[in-house]
Residue frames relative to the residue before (quaternion, step in Angstrom):
aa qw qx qy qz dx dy dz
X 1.0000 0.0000 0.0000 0.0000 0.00 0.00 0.00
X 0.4079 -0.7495 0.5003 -0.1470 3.32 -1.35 0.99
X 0.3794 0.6403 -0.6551 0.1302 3.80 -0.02 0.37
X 0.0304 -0.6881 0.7207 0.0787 2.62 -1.69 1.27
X 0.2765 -0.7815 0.5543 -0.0740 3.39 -1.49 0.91
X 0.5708 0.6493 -0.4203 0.2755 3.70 0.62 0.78
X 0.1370 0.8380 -0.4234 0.3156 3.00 -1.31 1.15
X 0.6839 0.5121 -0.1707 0.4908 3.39 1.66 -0.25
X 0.5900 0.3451 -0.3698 0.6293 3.21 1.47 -0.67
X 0.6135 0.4554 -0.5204 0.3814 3.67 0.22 -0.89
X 0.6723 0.6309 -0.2915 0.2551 3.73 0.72 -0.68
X 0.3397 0.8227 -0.2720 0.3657 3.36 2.13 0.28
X 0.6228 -0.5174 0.4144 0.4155 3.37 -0.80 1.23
X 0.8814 0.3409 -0.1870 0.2683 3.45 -0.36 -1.48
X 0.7529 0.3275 -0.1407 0.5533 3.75 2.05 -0.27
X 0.4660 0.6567 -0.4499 0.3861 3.35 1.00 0.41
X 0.4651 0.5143 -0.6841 0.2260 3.30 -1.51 1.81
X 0.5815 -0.6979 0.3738 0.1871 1.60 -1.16 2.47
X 0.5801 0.5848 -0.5091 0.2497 4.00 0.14 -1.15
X 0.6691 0.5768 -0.3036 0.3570 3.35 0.86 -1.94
X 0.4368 0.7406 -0.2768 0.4291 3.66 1.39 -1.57
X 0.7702 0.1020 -0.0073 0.6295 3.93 -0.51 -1.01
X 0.5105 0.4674 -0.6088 0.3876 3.72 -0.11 0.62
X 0.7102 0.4345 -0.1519 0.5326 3.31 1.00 -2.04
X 0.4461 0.6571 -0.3753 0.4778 3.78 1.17 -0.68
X 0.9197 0.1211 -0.0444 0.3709 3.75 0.03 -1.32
X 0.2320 0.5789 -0.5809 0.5231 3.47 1.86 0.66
X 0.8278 0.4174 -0.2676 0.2626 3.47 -0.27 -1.52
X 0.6418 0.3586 -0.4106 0.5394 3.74 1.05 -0.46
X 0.5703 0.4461 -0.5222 0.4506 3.85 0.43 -0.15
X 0.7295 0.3363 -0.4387 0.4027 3.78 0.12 -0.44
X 0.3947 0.7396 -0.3517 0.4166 3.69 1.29 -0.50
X 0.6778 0.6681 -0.0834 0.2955 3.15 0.89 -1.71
X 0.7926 0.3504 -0.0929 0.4902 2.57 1.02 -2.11
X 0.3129 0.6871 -0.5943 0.2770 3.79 0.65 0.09
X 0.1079 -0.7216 0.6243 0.2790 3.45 -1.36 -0.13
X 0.5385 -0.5351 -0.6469 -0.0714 0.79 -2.09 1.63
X 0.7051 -0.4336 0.3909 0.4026 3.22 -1.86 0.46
X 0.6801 -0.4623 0.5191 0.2330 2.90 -2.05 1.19
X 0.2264 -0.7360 0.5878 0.2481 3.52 -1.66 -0.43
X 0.1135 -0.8191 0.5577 0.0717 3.10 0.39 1.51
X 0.4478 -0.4865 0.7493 0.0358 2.42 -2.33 1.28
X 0.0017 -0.5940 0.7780 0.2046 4.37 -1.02 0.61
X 0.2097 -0.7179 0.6524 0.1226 3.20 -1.99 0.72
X 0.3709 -0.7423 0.5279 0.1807 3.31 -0.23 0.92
X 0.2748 -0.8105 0.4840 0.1825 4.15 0.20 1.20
X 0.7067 -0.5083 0.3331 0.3623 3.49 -1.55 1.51
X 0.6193 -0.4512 0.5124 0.3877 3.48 -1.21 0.58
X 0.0790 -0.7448 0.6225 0.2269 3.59 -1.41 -0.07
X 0.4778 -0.7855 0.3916 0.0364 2.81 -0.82 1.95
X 0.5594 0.6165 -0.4125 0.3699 3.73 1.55 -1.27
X 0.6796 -0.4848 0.3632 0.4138 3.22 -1.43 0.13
X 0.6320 -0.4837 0.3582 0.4881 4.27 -1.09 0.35
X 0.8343 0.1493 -0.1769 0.5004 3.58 -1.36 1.29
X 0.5310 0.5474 -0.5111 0.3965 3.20 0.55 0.67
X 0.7908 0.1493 -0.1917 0.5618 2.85 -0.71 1.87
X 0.2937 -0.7809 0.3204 0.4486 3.19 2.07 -0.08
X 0.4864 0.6384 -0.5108 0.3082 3.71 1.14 0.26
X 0.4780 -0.7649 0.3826 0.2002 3.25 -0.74 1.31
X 0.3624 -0.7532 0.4519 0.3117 4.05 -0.30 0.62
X 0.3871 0.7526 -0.3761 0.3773 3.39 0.99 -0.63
X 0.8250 0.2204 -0.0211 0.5200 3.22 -0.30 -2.25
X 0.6347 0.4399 -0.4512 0.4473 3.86 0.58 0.06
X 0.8225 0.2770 -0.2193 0.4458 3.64 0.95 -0.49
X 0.7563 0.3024 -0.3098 0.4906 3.69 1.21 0.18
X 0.5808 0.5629 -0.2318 0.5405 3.26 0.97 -1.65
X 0.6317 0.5368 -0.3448 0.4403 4.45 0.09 -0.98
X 0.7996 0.3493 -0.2631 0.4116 3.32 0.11 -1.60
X 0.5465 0.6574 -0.3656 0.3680 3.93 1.02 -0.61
X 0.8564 0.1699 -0.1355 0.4684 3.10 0.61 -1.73
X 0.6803 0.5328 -0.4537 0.2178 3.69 0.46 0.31
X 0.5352 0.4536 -0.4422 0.5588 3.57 1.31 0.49
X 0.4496 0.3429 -0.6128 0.5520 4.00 0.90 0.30
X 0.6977 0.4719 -0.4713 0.2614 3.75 -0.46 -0.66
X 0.6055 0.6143 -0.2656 0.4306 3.30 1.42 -1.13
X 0.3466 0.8716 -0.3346 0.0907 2.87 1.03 -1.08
């Protein structure tokens, strides 16, 4: 078993894209996959962020709207 859970740092002002995001996102569960025998991954959709926007330069936006959307299509 497997949970993966990332998404907040990538979710930084100064490194966020979103394209790059689910590319590197679904390379890594396909090689996951292929192990034998394959894992059962778990995706974790990461805790809202509650601090005020840019703190920590992590953008609130893509950690609270943009995250939850696109990691259950990857799951998919």
């Amino acid at each position: 078993m497997i949970l993966i859970m990332l998404g907040t740092n990538d979710a930084k002002t100064y490194q966020w894209n979103e394209t790059d995001y689910v590319q590197s996102y679904v390379e890594m569960a396909d090689q996951l996959l292929a192990l034998n025998p394959p894992p059962k991954l778990y995706f974790m959709i990461p805790p809202p962020e509650y601090r005020e926007d840019n703190r920590f330069k992590i953008n609130q936006t893509i950690v609270n709207d943009r995250l939850p959307d696109i990691i259950p299509k990857i799951a998919g």
